[in-house]
C-alpha positions in Angstrom: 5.6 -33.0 27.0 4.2 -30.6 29.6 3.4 -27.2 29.3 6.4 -26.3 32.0 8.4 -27.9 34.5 7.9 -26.5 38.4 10.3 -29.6 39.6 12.1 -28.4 42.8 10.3 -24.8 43.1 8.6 -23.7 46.4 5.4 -22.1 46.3 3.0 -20.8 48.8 -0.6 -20.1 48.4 -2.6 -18.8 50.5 -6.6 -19.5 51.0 -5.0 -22.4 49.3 -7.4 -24.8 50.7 -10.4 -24.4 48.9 -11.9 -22.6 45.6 -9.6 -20.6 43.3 -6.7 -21.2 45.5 -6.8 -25.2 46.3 -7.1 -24.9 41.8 -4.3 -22.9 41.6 -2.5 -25.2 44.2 -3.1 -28.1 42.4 -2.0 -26.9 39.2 1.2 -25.8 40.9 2.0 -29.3 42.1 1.0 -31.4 38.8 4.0 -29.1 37.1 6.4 -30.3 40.1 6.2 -27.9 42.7 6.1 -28.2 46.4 2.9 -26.3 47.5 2.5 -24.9 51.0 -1.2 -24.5 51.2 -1.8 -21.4 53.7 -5.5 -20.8 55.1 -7.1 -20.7 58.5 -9.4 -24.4 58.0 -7.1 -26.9 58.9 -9.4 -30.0 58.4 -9.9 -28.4 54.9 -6.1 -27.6 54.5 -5.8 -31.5 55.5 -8.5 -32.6 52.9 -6.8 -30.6 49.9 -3.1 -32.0 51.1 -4.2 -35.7 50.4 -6.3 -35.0 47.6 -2.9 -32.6 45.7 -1.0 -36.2 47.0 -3.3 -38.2 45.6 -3.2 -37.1 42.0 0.7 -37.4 42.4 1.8 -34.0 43.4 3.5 -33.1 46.8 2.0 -30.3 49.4 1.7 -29.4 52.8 -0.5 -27.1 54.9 0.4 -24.3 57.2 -2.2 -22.6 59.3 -2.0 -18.8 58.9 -4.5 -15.9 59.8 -3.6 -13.3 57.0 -5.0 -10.4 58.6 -2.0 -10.8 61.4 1.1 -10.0 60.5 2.8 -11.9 62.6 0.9 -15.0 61.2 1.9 -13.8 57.6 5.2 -13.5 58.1 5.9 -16.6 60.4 3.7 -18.4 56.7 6.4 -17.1 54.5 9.5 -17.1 56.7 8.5 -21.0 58.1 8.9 -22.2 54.2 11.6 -20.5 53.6 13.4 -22.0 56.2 12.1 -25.6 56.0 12.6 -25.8 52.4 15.7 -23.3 52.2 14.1 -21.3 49.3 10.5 -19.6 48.1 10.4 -19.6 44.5 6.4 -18.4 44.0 4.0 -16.4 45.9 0.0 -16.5 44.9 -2.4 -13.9 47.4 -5.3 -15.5 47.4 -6.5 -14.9 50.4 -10.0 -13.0 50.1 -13.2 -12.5 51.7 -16.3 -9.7 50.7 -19.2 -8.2 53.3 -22.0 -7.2 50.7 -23.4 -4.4 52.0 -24.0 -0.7 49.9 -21.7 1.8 51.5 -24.0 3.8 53.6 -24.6 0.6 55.8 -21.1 -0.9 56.0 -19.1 -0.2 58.9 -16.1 0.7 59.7 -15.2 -2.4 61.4 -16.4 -4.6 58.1 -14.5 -2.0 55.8 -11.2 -2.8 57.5 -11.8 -6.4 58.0 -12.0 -6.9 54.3 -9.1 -4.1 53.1 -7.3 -6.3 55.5 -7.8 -9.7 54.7 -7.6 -8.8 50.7 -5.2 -6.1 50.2 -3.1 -5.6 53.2 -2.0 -9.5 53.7 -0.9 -9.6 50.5 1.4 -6.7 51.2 2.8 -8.6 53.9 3.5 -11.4 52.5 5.2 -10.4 49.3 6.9 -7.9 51.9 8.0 -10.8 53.6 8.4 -13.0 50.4 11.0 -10.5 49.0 14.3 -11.1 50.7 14.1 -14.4 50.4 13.2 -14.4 46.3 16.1 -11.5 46.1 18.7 -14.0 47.9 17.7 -16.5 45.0 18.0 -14.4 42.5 14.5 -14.9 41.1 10.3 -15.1 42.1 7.8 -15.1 40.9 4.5 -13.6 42.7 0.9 -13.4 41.5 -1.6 -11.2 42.8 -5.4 -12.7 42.9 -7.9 -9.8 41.7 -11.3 -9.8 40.7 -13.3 -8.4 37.6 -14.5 -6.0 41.0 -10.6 -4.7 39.8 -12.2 -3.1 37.1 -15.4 -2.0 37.7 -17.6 -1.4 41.0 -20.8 -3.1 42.4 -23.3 -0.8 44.9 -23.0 -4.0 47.1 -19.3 -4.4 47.4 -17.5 -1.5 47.9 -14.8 -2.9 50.6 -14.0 -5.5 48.3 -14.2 -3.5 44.9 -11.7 -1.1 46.8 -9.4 -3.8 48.0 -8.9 -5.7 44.5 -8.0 -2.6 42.3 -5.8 -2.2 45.4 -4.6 -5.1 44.3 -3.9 -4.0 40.5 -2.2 -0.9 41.7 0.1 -2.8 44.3 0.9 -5.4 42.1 2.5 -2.6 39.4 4.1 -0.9 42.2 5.8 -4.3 43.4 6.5 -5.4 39.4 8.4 -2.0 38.6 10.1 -1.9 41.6 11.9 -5.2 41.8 12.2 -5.9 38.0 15.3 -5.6 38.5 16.0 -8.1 40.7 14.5 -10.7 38.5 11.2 -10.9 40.3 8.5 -10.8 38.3 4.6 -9.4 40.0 1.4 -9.9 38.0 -2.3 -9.7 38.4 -5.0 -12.4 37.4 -8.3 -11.2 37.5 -11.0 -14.4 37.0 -14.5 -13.8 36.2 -17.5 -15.8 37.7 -15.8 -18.9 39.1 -18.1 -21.5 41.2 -16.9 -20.8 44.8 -18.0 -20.5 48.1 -17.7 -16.8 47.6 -19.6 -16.8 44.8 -22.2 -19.3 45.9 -23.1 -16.9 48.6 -23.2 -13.6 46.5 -25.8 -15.9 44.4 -28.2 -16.3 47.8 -27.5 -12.5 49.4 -28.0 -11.0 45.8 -30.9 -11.1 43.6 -30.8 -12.0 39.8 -26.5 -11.2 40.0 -25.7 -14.6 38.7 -28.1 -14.7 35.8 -27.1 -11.0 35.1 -23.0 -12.2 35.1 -24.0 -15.1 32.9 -26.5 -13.1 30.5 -23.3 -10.9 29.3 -20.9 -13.8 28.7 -20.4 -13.6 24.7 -18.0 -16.2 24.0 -19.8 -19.4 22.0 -19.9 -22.5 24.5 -19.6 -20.4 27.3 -22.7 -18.0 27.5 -24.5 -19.2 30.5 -21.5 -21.4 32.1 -20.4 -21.0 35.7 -16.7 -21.8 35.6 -15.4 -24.1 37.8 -12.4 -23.4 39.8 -10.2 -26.3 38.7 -10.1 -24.1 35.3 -7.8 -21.7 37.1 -4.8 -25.2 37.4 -3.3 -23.5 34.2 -3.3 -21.8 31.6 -6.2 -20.9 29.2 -6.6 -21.5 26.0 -5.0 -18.2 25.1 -4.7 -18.6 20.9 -8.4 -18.3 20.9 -8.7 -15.7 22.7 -6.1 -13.8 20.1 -7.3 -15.0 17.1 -10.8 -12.9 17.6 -9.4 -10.2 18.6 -6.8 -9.8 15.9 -9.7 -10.9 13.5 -12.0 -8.6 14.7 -9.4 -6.1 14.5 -8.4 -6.9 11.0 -11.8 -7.0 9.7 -12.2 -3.2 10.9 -9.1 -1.7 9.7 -10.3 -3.1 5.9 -13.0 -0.7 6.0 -10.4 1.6 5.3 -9.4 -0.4 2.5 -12.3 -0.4 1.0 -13.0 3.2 1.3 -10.1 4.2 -0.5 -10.5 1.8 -3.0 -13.9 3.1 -3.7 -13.0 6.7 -4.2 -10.5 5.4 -6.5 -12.4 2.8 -8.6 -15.2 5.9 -8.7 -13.0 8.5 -9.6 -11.1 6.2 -12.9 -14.4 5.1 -14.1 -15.0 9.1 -14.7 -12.2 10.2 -16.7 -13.3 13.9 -17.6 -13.0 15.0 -13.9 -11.2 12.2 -12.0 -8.3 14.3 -11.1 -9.8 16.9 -9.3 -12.2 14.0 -7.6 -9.3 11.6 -6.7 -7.4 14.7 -4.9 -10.6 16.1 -3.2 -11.5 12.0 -1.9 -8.2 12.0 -1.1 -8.2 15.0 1.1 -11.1 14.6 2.8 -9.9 10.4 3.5 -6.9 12.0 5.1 -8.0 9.9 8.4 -8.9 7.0 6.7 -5.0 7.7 4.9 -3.7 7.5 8.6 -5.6 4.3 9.4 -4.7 2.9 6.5 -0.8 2.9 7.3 -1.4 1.8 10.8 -3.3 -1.4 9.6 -0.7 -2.0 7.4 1.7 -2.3 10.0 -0.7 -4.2 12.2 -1.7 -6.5 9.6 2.1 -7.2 8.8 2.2 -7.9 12.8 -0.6 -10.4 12.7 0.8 -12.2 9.8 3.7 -13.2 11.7 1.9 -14.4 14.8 -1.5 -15.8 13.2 -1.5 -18.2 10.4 -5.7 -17.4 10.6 -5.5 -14.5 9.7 -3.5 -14.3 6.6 -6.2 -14.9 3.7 -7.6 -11.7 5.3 -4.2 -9.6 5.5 -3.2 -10.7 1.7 -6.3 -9.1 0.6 -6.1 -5.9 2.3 -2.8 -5.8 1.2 -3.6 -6.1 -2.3 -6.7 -3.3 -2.0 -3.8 -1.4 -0.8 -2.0 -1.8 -3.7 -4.5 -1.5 -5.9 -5.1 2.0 -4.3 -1.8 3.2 -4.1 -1.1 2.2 -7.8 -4.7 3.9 -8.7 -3.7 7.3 -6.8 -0.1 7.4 -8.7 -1.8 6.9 -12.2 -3.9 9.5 -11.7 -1.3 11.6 -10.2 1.2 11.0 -13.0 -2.0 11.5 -15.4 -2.3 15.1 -13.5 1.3 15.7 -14.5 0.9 15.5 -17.8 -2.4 17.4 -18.5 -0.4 20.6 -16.6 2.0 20.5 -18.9 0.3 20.0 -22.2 -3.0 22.8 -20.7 -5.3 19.7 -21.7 -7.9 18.1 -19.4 -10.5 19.9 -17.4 -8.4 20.0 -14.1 -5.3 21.3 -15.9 -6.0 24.8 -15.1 -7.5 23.6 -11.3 -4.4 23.3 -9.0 -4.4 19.7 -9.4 0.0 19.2 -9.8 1.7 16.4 -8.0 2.6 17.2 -4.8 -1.3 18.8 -4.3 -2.5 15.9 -1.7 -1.5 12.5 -3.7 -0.2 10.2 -1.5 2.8 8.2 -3.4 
């Protein structure tokens, strides 16, 4: 059974002749779709056609220059046309000048903006009328990790991709409504001809990307651009962060529970010692409650983590159990005047939690 079925959609890509694009291309076409590979290399655009038809999907090329706009939308308006629908739009198309800010020109600054941000503009500008006449679209915006933070050596190219994040909520709020959905993918350090020449013009950056990879089986991996055909592993990726998660909130399990256990073992004083731990875990109290609901959350979606959620949630009842002994044990010494924290303030209703 496959992951989904793409039979009959249109979908364009441009720069979808080579690198992240011909990947995402070829993914597109072993679901069903008919791919309209976009770039300005036609003998590449050629050589990524027959290799898509090869492994049994169906594609064509169309030459485009994507910093025209008349090239951009004659691409989108073309396949429309000739296939009487567009169903998917992927931006792709991007290039980067590495120089530091003080040396790039003016010329090179607009020459990447325009290749990276403002042709994919264009084309979902162009992309829209006909997705609105169908009733549905889907378009995905192509961004960098250079989205999210800068580089001293790419600052036209840092700028256009969080352009890219910003355009691409604009677009998604605005035409929710007509059932076309805009998102962002962001890759990290894919082996590309971009990246193969950011290797050569800058010093100790690839060893420096692959140094701060954490992940176990991929700390000092490149990864390869036909890992961006579908989609990843994403059930790994959840279960360490909801472990990781879970394993922090306990610690405020455990803190209660240890006030607690501390204040029943000493009996002569563990009223006014629960309330005053009490008091002062007042933030701990808070984080306890959240986790709870968290930890309910994860127990739906993760059968990994439920050995970890049944014990906090029996620390947490072990606490709250603890806290209402002790505050029905408060009760009692008020009323008969026995017990050192009697004549101390120490009532229910004083700072025990029920």
């Amino acid at each position: 059974m496959s992951l989904f079925d793409l039979s009959g959609r249109i979908a364009i890509v441009t720069g979808g002749n080579g690198g992240i694009g011909l990947g995402m291309a070829e993914g597109l076409a072993s679901a069903g779709a008919i791919v309209v590979l976009a770039g300005r290399n036609a003998k590449k655009g050629d050589a990524a056609v027959r290799r898509i038809a090869q492994a049994g999907g169906e594609a064509e090329f169309s030459e485009v220059d994507v910093t025209s706009e008349t090239s951009c939308r004659a691409l989108i308006d073309k396949a429309a046309a000739r296939h009487g629908r567009l169903d998917i739009l992927v931006n792709n198309a991007g290039i980067n000048i590495r120089k530091p800010p003080d040396t790039l020109s003016a010329a090179e600054w607009h020459t990447v903006i325009d290749t990276n941000l403002t042709s994919a503009f264009i084309c979902t500008h162009a992309a829209y009328p006909h997705m609105k006449k169908t009733g549905r679209g889907k378009i995905i915006n192509i961004g960098s990790m250079m989205s999210i933070f800068g580089a001293g050596f790419a600052p036209a190219y840092a700028a256009s991709k969080g352009g890219i994040v910003q355009l691409t909520r604009a677009c998604a709020t605005a035409w929710a409504k007509e059932n076309i959905q805009v998102n962002a993918v962001l890759p990290g350090w894919i082996d590309t001809d971009l990246t193969r020449d950011a290797r050569r013009e800058v010093a100790g950056l690839h060893e420096s990307v692959l140094a701060r990879t954490p992940a176990a089986g991929l700390a000092g991996r490149v990864g390869a651009h036909r890992s961006t055909n579908g989609m990843p592993n994403r059930s790994k990726v959840l279960h360490v962060s909801e472990g990781a998660q879970c394993k922090a909130r306990l610690a405020g399990f455990r803190h209660a529970l240890n006030a607690s256990t501390q204040c029943h073992q000493n009996s002569d004083h563990g009223g006014t010692c629960a309330i005053n731990a009490w008091r002062r875990s007042a933030s701990r109290r808070q984080w306890s409650r959240l986790a709870m609901t968290r930890l309910t959350e994860a127990e739906r979606n993760s059968s990994v983590l439920r050995a970890s959620c049944s014990i906090a949630r029996s620390c947490w009842t072990s606490t709250r159990n603890t806290f209402i002994s002790i505050s029905n044990s408060l009760s009692s010494r008020r009323i008969t005047g026995s017990g050192s924290g009697a004549s101390q303030g120490c009532g229910p209703g004083n700072g025990v939690a029920s």
